[in-house]
LOVOBA-891668 format. One record per residue (C-alpha): residue number from 0; residue in three letters; x, y, z. Coordinates in nm, 3 decimals, always signed. Layout:
REM residues N
<seq->NUM, type->ALA, u->X, v->Y, w->Z>
...
***
This chain:
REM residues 238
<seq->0, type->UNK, u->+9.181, v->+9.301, w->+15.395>
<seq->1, type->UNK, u->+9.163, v->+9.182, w->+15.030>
<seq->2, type->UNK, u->+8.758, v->+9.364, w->+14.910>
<seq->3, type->UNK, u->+8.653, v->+9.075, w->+14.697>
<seq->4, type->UNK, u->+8.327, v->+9.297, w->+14.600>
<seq->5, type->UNK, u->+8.546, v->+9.575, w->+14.423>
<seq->6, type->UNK, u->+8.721, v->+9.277, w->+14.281>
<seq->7, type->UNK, u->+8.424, v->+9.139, w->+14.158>
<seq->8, type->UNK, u->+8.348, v->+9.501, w->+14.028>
<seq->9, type->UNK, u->+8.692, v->+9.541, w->+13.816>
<seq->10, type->UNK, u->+8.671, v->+9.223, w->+13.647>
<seq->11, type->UNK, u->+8.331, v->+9.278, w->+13.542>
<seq->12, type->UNK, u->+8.410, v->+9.606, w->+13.397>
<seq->13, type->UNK, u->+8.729, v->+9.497, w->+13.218>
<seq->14, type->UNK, u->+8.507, v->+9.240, w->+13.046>
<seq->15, type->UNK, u->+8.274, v->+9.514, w->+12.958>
<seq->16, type->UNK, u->+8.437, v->+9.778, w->+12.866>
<seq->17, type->UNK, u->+8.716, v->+9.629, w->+12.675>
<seq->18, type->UNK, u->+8.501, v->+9.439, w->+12.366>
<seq->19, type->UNK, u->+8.310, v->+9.846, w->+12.391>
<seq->20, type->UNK, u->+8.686, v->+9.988, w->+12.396>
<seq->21, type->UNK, u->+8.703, v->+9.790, w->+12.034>
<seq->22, type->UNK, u->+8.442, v->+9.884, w->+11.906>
<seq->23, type->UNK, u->+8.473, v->+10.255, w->+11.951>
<seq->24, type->UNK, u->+8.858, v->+10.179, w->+11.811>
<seq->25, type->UNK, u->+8.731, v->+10.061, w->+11.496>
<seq->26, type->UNK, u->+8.514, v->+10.336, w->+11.454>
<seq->27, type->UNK, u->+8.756, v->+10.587, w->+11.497>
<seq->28, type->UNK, u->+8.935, v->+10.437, w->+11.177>
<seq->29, type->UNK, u->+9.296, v->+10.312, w->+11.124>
<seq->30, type->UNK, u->+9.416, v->+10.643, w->+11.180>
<seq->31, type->UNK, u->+9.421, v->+10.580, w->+11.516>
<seq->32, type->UNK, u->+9.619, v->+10.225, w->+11.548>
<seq->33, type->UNK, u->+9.896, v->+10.325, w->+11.314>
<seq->34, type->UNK, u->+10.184, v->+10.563, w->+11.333>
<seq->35, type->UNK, u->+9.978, v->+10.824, w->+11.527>
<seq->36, type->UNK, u->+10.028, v->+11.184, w->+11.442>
<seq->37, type->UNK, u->+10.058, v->+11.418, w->+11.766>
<seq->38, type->UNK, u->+9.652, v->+11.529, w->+11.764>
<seq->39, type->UNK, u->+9.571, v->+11.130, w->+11.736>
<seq->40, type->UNK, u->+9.816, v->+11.049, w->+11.985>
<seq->41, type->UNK, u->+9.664, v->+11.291, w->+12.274>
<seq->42, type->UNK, u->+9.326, v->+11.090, w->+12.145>
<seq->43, type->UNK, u->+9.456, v->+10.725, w->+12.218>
<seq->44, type->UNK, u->+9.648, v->+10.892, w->+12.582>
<seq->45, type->UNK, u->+9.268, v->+11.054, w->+12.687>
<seq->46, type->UNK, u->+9.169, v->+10.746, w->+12.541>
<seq->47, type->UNK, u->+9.351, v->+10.496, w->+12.742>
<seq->48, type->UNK, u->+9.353, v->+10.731, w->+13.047>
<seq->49, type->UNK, u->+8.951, v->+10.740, w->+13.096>
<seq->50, type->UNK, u->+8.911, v->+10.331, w->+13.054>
<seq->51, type->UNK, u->+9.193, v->+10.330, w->+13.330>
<seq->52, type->UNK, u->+9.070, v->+10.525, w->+13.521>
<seq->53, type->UNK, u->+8.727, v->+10.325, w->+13.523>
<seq->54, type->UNK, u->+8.883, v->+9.946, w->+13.558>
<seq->55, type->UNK, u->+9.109, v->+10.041, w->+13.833>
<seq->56, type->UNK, u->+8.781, v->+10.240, w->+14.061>
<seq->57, type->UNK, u->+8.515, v->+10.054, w->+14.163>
<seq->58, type->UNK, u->+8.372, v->+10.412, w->+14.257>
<seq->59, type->UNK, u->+8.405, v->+10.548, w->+13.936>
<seq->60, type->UNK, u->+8.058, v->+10.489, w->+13.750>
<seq->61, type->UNK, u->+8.056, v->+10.263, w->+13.468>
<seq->62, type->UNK, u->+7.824, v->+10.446, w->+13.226>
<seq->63, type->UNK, u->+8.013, v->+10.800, w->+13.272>
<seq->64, type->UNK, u->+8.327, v->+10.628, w->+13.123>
<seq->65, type->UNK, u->+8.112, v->+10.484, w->+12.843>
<seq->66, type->UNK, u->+7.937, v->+10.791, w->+12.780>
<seq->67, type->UNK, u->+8.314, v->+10.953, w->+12.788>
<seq->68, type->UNK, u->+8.466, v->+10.684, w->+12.514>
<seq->69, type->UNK, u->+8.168, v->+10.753, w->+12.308>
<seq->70, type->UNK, u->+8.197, v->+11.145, w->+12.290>
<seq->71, type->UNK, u->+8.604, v->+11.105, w->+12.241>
<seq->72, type->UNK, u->+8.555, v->+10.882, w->+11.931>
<seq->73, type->UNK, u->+8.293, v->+11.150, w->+11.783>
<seq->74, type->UNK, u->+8.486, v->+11.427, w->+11.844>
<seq->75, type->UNK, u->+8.787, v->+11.231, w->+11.669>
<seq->76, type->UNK, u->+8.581, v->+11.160, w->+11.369>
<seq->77, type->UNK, u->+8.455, v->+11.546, w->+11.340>
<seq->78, type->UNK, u->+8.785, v->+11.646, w->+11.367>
<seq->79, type->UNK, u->+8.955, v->+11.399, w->+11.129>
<seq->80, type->UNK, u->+8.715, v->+11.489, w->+10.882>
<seq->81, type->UNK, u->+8.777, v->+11.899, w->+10.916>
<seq->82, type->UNK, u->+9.174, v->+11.818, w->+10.851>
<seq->83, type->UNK, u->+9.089, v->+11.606, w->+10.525>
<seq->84, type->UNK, u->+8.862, v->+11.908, w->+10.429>
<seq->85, type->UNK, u->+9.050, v->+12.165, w->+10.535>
<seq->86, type->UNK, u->+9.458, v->+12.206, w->+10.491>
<seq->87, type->UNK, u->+9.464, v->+12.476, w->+10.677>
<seq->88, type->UNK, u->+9.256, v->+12.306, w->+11.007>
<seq->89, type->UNK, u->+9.511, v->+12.028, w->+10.924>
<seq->90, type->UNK, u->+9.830, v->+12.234, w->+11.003>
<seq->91, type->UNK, u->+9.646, v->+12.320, w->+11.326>
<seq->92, type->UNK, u->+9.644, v->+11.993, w->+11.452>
<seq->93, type->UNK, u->+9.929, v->+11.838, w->+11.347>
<seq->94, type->UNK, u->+10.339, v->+11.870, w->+11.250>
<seq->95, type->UNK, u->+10.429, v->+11.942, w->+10.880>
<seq->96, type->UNK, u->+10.687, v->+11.702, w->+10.715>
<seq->97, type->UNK, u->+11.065, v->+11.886, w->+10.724>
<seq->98, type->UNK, u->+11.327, v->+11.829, w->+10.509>
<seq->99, type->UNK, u->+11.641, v->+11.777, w->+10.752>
<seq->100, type->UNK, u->+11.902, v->+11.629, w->+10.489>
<seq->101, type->UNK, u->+11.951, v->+11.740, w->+10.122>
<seq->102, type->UNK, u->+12.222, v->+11.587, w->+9.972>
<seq->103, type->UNK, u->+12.408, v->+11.440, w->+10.188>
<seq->104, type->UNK, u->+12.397, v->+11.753, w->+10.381>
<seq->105, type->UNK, u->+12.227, v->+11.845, w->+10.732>
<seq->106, type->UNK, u->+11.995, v->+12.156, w->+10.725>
<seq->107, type->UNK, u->+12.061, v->+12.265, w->+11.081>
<seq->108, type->UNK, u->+11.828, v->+12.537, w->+11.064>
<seq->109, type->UNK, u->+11.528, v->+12.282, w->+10.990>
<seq->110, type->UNK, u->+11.639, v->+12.042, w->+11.213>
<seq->111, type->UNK, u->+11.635, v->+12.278, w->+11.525>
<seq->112, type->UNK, u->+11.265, v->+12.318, w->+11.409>
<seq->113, type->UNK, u->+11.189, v->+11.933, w->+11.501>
<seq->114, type->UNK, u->+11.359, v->+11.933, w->+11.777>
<seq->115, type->UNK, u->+11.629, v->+11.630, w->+11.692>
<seq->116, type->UNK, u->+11.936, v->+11.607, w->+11.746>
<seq->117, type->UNK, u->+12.207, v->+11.495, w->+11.481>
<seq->118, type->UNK, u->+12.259, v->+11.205, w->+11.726>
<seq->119, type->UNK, u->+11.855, v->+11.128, w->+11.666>
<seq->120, type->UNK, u->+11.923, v->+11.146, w->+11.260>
<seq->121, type->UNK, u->+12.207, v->+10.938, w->+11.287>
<seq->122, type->UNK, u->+12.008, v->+10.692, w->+11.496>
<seq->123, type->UNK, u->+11.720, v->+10.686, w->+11.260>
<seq->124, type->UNK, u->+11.916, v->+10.598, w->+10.947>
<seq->125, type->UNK, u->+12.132, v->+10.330, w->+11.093>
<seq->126, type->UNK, u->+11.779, v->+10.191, w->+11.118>
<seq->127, type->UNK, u->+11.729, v->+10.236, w->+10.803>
<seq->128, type->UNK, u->+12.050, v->+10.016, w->+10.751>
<seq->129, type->UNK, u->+12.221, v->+10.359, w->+10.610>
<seq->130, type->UNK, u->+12.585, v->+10.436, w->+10.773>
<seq->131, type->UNK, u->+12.681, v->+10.748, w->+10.605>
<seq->132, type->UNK, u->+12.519, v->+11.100, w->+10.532>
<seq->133, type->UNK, u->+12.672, v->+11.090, w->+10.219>
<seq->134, type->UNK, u->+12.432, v->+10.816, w->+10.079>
<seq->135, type->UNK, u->+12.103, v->+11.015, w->+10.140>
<seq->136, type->UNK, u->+12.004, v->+11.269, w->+9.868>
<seq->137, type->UNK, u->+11.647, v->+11.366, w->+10.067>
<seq->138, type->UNK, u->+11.585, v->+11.342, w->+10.464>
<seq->139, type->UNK, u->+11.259, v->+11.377, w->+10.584>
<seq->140, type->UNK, u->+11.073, v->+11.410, w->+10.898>
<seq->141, type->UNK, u->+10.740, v->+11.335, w->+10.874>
<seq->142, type->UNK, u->+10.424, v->+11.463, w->+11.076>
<seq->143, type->UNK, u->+10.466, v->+11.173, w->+11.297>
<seq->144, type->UNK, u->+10.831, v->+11.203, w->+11.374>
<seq->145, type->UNK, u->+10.971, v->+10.892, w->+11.167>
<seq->146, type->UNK, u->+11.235, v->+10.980, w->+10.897>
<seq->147, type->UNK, u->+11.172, v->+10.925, w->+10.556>
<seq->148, type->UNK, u->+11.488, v->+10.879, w->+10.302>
<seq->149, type->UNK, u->+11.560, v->+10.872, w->+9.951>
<seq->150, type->UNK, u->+11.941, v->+10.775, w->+9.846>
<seq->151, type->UNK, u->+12.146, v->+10.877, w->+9.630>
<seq->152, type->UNK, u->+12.125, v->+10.662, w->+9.244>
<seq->153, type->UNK, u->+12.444, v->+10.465, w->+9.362>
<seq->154, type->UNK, u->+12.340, v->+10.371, w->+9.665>
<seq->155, type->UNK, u->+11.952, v->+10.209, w->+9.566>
<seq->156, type->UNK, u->+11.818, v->+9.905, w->+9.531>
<seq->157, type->UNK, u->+11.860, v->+9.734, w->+9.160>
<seq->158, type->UNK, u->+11.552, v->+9.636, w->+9.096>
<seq->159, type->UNK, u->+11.450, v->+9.419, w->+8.794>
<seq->160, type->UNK, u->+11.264, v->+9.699, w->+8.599>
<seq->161, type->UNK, u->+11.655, v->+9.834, w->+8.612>
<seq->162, type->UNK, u->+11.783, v->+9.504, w->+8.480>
<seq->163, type->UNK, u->+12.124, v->+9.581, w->+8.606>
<seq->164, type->UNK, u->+12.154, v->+9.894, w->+8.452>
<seq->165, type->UNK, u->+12.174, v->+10.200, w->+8.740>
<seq->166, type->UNK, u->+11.953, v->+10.441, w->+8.607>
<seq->167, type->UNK, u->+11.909, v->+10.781, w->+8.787>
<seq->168, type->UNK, u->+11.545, v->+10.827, w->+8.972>
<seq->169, type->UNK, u->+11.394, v->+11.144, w->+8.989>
<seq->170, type->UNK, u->+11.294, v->+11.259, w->+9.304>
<seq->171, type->UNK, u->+10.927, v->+11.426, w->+9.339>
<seq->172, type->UNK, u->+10.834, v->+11.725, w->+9.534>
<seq->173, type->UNK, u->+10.443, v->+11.831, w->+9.670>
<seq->174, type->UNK, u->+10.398, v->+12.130, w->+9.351>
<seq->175, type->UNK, u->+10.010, v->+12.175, w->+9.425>
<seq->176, type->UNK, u->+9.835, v->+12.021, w->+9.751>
<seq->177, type->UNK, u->+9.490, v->+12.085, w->+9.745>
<seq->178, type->UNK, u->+9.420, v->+12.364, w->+9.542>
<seq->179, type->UNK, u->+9.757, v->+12.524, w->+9.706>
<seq->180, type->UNK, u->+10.079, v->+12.629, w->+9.521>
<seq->181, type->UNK, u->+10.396, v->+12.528, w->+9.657>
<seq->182, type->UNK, u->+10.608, v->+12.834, w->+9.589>
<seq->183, type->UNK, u->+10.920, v->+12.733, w->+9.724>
<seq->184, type->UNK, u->+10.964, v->+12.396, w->+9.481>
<seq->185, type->UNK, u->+10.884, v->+12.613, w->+9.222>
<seq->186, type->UNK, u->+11.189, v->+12.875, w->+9.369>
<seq->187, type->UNK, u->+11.417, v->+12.537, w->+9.399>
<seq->188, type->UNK, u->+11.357, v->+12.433, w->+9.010>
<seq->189, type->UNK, u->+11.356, v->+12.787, w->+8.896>
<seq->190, type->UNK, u->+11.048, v->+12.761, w->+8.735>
<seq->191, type->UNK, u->+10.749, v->+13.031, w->+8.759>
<seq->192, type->UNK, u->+10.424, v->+13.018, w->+8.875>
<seq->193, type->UNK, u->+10.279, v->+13.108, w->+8.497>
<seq->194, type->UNK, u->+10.431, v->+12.779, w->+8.358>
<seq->195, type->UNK, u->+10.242, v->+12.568, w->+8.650>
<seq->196, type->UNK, u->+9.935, v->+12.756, w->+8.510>
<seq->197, type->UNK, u->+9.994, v->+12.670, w->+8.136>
<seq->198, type->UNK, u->+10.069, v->+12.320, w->+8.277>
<seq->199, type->UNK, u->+9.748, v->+12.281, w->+8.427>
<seq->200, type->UNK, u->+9.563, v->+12.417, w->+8.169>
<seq->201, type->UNK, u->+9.668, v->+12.128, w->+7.940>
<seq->202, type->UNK, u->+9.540, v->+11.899, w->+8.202>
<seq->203, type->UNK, u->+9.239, v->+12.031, w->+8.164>
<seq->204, type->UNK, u->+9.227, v->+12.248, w->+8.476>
<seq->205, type->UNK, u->+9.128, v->+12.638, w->+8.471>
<seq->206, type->UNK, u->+9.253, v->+12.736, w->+8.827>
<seq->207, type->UNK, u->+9.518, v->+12.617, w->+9.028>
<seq->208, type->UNK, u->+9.262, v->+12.584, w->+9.315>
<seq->209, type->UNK, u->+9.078, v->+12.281, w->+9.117>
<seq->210, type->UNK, u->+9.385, v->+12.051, w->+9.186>
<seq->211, type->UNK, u->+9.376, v->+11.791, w->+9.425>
<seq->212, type->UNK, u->+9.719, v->+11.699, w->+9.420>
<seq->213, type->UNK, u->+10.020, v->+11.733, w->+9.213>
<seq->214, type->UNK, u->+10.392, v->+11.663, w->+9.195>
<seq->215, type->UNK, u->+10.715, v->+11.752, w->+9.014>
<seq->216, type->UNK, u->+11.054, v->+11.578, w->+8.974>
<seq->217, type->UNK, u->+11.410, v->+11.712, w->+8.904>
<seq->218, type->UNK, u->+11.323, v->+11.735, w->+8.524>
<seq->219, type->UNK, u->+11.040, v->+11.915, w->+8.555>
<seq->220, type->UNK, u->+10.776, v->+11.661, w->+8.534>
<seq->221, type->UNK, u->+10.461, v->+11.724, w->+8.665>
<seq->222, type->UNK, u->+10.243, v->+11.415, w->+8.752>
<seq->223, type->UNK, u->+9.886, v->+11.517, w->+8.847>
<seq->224, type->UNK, u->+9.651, v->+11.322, w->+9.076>
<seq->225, type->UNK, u->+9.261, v->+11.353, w->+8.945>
<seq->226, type->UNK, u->+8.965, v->+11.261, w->+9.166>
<seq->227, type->UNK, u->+8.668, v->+11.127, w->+8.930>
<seq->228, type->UNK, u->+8.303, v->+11.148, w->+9.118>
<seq->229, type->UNK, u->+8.289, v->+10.828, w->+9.059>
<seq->230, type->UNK, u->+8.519, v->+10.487, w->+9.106>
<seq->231, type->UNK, u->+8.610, v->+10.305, w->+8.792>
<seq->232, type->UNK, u->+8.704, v->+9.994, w->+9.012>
<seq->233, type->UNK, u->+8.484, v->+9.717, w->+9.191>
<seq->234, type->UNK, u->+8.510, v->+9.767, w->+9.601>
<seq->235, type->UNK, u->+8.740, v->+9.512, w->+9.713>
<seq->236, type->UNK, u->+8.814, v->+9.664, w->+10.017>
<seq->237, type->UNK, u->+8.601, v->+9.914, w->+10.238>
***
């Protein structure tokens, strides 16, 4: 026999919870709509899970589950912040990015590390509308498990800054990520940590530890990323 009271009950709560179940969303940030990263994904499961849980049993009470959404988006939000203010908290919580192809080469080593399969990589780039190893000069799998590719000059899109001339693009690699030396690009461009130093110090910076960010490309081209205290550009978007 059909209990039109617990009826009654669910479809009050899905019209409850759900404009709540928003709300707490947007709070959280866009971090946790997009492509989520394996600590954001267990979020959105828990997430999904405890609002289940409470449309689907009447018995359940409604203001546990609310008091339960409330405390998951908080504790997402602390912990968010600790990863952008901490690398090492961020490591903790979430995959690295691996290189997997090098030109036009597999690193099987690296790719046992993220568990794919050359059957996955393959997979990936025909989705990426790329048929042949041989085209990609950098593979990448990123925290989130999607591949990232640059190909080889050859094999890129002309665009009309090239003005049908092929012109070889220099691939960048993470030198300095948050105040933290990447020894092993510097090992790959056989360069030594002293020069990064000098390089910085014409930048203006006394320590390596002072830089946010900074890159470096096949000819040893350093591109750093400053953060000024204060925005030189109106808010258009918040």
């Amino acid at each position: 026999m059909v209990d039109f009271k617990d009826l009654g009950i669910v479809a009050i709560r899905i019209f409850t919870i759900l404009p709540f179940m928003i709300f707490v969303t947007l709070y959280m940030g866009k971090r946790s709509i997009g492509e989520l990263p394996v600590f954001d994904f267990l979020v959105v499961l828990v997430f999904g899970s405890v609002v289940g849980a409470d449309i689907a049993d009447p018995d359940i009470k409604h203001i546990h589950t609310i008091v339960a959404m409330i405390l998951i988006g908080i504790l997402q939000k602390i912990l968010t912040k600790m990863k952008i203010s901490s690398r090492k908290i961020g490591k903790l919580l979430s995959f690295e990015p691996t290189v997997v192809i090098e030109n036009g080469q597999v690193l099987k080593e690296d790719l046992k590390k993220t568990g794919y399969t050359i059957d996955n990589i393959l997979m990936l780039l025909r989705e990426k509308e790329v048929f042949s190893l041989q085209d990609v000069e950098i593979g990448i799998i990123e925290s989130n498990g999607s591949l990232s590719i640059h190909k080889i000059p050859p094999k890129q899109t002309v665009t009309v800054e090239d003005a049908g001339v092929m012109k070889r693009t220099s691939l960048a690699f993470p030198l300095i990520v948050d105040g933290v030396l990447h020894t092993g690009v510097l090992d790959k461009l056989n360069l030594e940590e002293k020069w990064v130093r000098d390089e910085m110090a014409k930048e203006g910076f006394t320590a390596i530890d002072e830089v946010f960010y900074a890159s470096i490309n096949v000819r040893k081209e350093i591109h750093v990323v400053k953060t000024p205290d204060i925005h030189s550009y109106p808010p258009f978007f918040n």
